[in-house]
N, C-alpha and C positions, 0 to 999 in steps of 0.2 A: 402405880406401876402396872399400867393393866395391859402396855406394849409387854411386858417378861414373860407377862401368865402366853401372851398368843404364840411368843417364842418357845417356853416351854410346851407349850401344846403341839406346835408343828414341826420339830427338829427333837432329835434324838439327841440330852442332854447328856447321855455317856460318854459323848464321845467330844465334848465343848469346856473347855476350860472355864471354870467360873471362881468370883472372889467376889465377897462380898464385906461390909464394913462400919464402921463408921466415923464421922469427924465432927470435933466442935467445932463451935465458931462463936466470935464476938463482933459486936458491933462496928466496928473498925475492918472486920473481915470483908474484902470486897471478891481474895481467890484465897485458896484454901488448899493446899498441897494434900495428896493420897499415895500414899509409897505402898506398894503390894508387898505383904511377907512372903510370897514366894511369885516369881515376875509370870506374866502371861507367854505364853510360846512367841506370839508375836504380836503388836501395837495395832491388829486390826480386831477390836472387839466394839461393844455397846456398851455405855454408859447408862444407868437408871441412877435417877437420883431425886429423892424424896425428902423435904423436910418435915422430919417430924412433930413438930409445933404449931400453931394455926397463927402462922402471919403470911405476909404476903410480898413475897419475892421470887425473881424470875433464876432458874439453876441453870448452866449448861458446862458440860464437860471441854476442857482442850487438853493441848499438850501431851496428850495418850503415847504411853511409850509402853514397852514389857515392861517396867518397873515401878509405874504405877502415872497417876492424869492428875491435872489440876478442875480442881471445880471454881467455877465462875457464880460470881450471886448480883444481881441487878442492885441490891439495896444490902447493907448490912442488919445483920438480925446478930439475937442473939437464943441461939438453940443448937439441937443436933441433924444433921442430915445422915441418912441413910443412901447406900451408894451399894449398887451390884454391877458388876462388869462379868459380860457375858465375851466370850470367843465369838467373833462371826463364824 
């Protein structure tokens, strides 16, 4: 997550909407639904997402709305990912 630290370093996080989380997954997981507890102002933020375990698969965010994105996984695993959504 080392794109978040450069974000938090060069924009003023006071004033950026952020949520952060996380979601299981199983083997069989190829996308993985994220609903926000409380929605983003609006469907233009960043996605970070991080699997916590040491295997090897490719993550990527879609679907991005205020109420929360779906997460994409190249291979099923079975673990936890970590996920922060940042405001642009």
């Amino acid at each position: 997550m080392a794109q978040l630290g450069n974000i938090i370093n060069t924009q003023d996080m006071s004033t950026k909407a952020l949520r952060s989380g996380t979601a299981t997954v199983i083997i069989t997981d190829l996308t993985k639904g994220v609903t926000f507890g409380t929605a983003m102002p609006s469907a233009n933020y960043r996605v970070f997402l991080q699997v916590e375990e040491s295997v090897s698969t490719i993550l990527w965010p879609s679907a991005k709305t205020t109420a929360g994105f779906t997460i994409n996984l190249s291979a099923g695993i079975v673990g936890t990912i970590a996920w922060v959504a940042v405001e642009d």
